[in-house]
N, C-alpha and C positions, 0 to 999 in steps of 0.2 A: 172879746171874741168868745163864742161858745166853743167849749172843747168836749164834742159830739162823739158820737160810736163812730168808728172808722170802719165800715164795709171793704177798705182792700185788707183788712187784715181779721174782719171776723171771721171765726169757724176755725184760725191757723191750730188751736191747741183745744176746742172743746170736740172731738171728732167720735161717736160712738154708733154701732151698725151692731144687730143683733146675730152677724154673726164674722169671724175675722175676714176681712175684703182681702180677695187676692191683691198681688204681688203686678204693679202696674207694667207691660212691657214697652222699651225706652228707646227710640230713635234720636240721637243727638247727631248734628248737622253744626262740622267746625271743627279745627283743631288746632286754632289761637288760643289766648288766655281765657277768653270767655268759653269758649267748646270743651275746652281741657275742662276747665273748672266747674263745667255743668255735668263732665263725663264726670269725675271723681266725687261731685256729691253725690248724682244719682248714682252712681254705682258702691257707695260706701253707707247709705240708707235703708233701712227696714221698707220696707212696700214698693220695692223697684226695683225692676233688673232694666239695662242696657244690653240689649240685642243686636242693633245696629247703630254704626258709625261713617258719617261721613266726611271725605274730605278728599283736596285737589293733590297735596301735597304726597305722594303713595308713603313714603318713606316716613314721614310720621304718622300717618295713617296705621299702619302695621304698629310700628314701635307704641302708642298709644291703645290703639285694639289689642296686642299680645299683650299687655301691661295689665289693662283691664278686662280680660278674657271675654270681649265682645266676639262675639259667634258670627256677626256676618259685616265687612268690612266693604266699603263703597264708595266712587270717587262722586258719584255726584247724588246733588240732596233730592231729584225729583224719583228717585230709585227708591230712599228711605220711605219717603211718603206715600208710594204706591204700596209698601207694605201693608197687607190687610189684617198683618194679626197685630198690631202696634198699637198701643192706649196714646200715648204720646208722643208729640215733637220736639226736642230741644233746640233752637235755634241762638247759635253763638258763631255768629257769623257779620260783615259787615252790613252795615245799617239799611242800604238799599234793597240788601235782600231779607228784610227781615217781614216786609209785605206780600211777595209773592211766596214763600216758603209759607207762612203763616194761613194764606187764604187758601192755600192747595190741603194744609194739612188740615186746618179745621172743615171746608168741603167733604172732604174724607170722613170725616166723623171722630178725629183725633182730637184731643187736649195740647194747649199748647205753654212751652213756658220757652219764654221768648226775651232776649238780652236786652235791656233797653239802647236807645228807645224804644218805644213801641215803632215808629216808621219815622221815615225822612220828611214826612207832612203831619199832619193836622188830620188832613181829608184821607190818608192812604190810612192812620189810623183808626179813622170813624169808621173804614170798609173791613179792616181786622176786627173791630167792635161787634159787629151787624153781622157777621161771619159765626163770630162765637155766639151770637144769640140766637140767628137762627138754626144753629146745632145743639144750643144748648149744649156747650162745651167749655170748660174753664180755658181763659186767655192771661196769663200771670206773665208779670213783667220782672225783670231781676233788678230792682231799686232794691237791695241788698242791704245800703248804707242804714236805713232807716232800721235795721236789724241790727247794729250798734248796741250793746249793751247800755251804754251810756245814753244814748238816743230813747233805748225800752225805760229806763230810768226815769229822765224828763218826763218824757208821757204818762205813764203811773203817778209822779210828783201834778203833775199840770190838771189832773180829773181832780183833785182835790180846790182849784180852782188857788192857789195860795200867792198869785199874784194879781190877782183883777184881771179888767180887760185889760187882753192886751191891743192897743193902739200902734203898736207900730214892729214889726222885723226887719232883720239882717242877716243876709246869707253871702256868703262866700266860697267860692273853690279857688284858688288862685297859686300859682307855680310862675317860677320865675325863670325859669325854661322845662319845658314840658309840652314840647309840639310832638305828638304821639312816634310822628314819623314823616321827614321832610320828601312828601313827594309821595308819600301810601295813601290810599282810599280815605285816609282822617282827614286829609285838607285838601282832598275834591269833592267839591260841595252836591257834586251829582251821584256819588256811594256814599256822603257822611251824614249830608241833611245840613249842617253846619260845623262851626269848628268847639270853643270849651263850653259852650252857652248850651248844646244838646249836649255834649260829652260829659260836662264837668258840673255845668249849673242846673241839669233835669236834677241829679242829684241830692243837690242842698236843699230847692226847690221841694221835691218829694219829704227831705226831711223836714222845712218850715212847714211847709202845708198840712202834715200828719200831726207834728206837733200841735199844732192853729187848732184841728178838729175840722179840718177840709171845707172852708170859705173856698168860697169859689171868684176866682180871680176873672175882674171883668175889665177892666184898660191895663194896657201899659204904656210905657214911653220908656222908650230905648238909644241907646246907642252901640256904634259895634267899628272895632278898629283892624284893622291888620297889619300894623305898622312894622311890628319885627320878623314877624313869620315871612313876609312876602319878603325881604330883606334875608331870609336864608338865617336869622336871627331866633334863638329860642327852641332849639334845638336841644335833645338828652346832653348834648357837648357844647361846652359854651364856645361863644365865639360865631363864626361865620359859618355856616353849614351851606355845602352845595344840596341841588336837588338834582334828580333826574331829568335829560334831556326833553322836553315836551310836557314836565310832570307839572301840576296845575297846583300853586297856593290859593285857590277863592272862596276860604270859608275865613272867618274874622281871628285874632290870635285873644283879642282879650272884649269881653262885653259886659255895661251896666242897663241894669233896667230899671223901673219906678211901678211897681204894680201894686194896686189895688183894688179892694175887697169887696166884698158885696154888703158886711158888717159895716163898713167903712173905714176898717183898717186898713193900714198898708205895708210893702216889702221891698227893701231894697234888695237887691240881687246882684251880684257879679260873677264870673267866672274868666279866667283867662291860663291859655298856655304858657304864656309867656309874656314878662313885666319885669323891668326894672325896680323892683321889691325885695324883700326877705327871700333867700336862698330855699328855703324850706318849703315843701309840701303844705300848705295852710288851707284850713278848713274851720268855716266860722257857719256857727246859727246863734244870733242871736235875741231875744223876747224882750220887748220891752212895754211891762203892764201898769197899771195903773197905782199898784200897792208892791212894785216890787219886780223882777226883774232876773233870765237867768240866760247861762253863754256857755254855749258847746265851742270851746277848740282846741280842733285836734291838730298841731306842728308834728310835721313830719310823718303823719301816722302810728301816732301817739296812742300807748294804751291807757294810759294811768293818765291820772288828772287832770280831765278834760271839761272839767265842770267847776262854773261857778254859778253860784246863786246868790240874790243881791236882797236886801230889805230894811228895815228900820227896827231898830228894839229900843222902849224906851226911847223913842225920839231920835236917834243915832244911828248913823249907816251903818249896818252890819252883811258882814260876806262870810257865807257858808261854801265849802270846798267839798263835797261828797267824796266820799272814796267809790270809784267805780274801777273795776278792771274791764277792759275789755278783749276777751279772745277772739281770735281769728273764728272765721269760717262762716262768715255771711252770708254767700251764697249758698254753701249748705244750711241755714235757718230759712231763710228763703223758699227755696225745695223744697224742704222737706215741710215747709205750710202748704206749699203747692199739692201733694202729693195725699195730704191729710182731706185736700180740700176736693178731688177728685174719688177719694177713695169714702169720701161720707157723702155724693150722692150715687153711689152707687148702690143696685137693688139688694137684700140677702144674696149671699154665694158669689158676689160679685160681675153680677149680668146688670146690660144697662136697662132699666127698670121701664114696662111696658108699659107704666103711667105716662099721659100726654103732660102731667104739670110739669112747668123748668124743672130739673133739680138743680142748678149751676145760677141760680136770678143772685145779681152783682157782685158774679166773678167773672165776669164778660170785659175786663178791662177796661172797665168805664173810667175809674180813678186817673190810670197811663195816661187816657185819650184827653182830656183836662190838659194834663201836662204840656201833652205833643199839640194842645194848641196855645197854650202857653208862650210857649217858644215858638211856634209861628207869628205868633204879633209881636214880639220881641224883634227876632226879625225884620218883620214887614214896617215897625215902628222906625228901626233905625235904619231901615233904606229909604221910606218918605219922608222920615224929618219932622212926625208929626207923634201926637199920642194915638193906639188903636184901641180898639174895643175887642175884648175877646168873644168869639161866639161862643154860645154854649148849647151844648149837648141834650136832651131830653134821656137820661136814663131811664126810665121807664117806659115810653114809648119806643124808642129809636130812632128818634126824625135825628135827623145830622143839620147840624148847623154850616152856613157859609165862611171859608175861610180867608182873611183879610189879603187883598192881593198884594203878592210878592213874586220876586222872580227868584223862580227853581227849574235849574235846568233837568229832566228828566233824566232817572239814572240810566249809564252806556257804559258799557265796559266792564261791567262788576259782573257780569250773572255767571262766569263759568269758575268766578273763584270761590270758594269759601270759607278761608284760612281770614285769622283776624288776629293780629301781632301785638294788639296791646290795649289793656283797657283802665 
């Protein structure tokens, strides 16, 4: 595999305007873990203030806004967005609403930086694509993971090319109980999109694929179970978990995929909430190349030695252990590329520049939108029983590709909430 320039992440740290870009004004919508955690970067960052705050819940609402002296405090997100003086949308909010908040805000002529997934589809995110393009608006996704220290490590190590091709990966997210929440919008498949295979395996996914140098993934074959979740099984408490009277488990608790490449490599993939496995949080990527070989994991959420790297000296296996630390605060590295990446095309003095050329050409979310149809044929794979074919995208034009059919029930019932309990 060739290990190419990565376009979702160029421009994050070369950023220079000939004169200082103001200070971007911040609308965040949420105040679950994702809303908090995108309030506290953007508001603890050079080039960004938080102005407005949304959410359903009032009382965290206040205690969050007075924490972070946000100036204007709101229970619903289509009020944020109507803001006319606002650079920005933050959206950390549950999955179903992360297409309509997105298309209202970039319509508006706002930036957006939006929790993954990008949407509950394929196609709902080709329309957030086409949305930032034609506003010519950055659309950033929070795949955080891949902001890993140890993850920026690999990648630096891998443009040296020090293993060959590689012919084949391994991803994993797996939890041996970790159903977000028995009977919350995570495992109704009409607010989540699905159950750990968008939650858990967009994730690894994002991290093989940046590693790889972004092949583009054309079948898979899949399967997807839900044997102990619907069983009230897999739960933060082990044992037997009730759910809510009427509440819906129909997204899958554990999924494997078989996808391949356009190089003609390929990736095994899994994710699941819950599995009769190791106790621990585990998180695997692993490369296997031609001349040598190397394995991110992370048990438990592991900072320290998460890295092996595999090869021959003199004819004899040898394994290399790097020392990498990894600190917290992803989603502030994240942002704050985000922020760098909005405020360098911006014109002198920081007005939006009265030239018709893009300034934002692939930061339109093209990379996410790959993803989120990724995991629609993953999906649509293991409800027919067959291998699919992934459509792909035209980033430079914008034609949107057909996405393989499956059954998605239309989201109901989510739009007046915006609180998001756990990610």
């Amino acid at each position: 595999m060739t290990f190419d320039h990565d376009p979702a992440t160029a421009g994050d740290a070369d950023v220079s305007t000939s004169t200082t870009p103001r200070d971007l004004r911040v609308g965040v919508i949420g105040l679950g873990f994702a809303g908090s955690t995108h309030l506290e970067a953007f508001s603890s960052l050079p080039g960004a203030t938080v102005v407005a705050l949304a959410g359903q819940e009032e009382a965290r609402l206040h205690e969050l806004g007075s924490a972070s002296g946000v100036e204007r405090l709101v229970a619903d997100w289509q009020d944020v967005v109507a803001m006319d003086d606002l650079d920005v949308i933050s959206i950390g909010v549950p999955n179903a609403l992360h297409h309509p908040i997105a298309m209202a805000a970039l319509q508006s002529g706002k930036h957006v930086f939006c929790e993954k997934p990008l949407a509950t589809t394929g196609d709902l995110a080709a329309e957030m694509v086409a949305a930032a393009r034609d506003a010519d608006r950055v659309l950033e996704v929070a795949y955080n993971h891949r902001r890993r220290a140890d993850v920026a490590f690999l990648a630096d190590w891998l443009a040296d090319d020090p293993i060959g091709d590689v012919y084949h990966a391994r991803a994993s997210w797996m939890r041996r109980a970790g159903v977000p929440g028995m009977g919350s919008w995570f495992t109704n498949k009409s607010a989540s999109g699905g159950g750990p295979m968008i939650d858990l395996g967009s994730h690894v996914l994002d991290i093989a694929l940046h590693l790889l140098g972004e092949p583009r993934v054309t079948s898979v074959s899949a399967v997807a179970y839900g044997v102990l979740g619907a069983a009230g099984r897999g739960g933060r408490v082990y044992g037997v978990s009730s759910t809510p009277t009427g509440a819906a488990f129909d997204v899958e608790d554990f999924s494997s995929a078989l996808l391949r490449f356009d190089d003609g490599g390929s990736l095994q993939l899994q994710a699941s909430w819950a599995s009769y496995s190791k106790v621990h949080e585990d998180i695997e990527v692993e490369l296997l190349g031609a001349t040598g070989g190397a394995r991110l994991h992370v048990d438990d959420y592991a900072t320290d030695g998460t890295l092996t790297l595999y090869s021959d000296v003199l004819g004899q296996p040898a394994v290399t252990r790097p020392v990498v630390h990894v600190p917290s605060g992803h989603h502030r590295t994240v942002i704050e590329g985000f922020i760098a990446s909005v405020q360098a095309g911006q014109a002198p003095g920081g007005a939006a520049s009265p030239d018709t050329t893009p300034r934002y050409p692939g930061r339109y979310g093209e990379y996410a939108l790959h993803r989120s149809r990724v995991v629609d044929a993953i999906y649509a794979s293991a409800e027919q029983g067959r291998e699919i074919e992934v459509p792909q995208d035209d980033p430079a034009s914008g034609d949107r590709a057909t996405t393989p059919t499956t059954t998605v029930t239309p989201p109901t019932g989510a739009a007046g909430r915006t609180e998001e309990t756990t990610r």
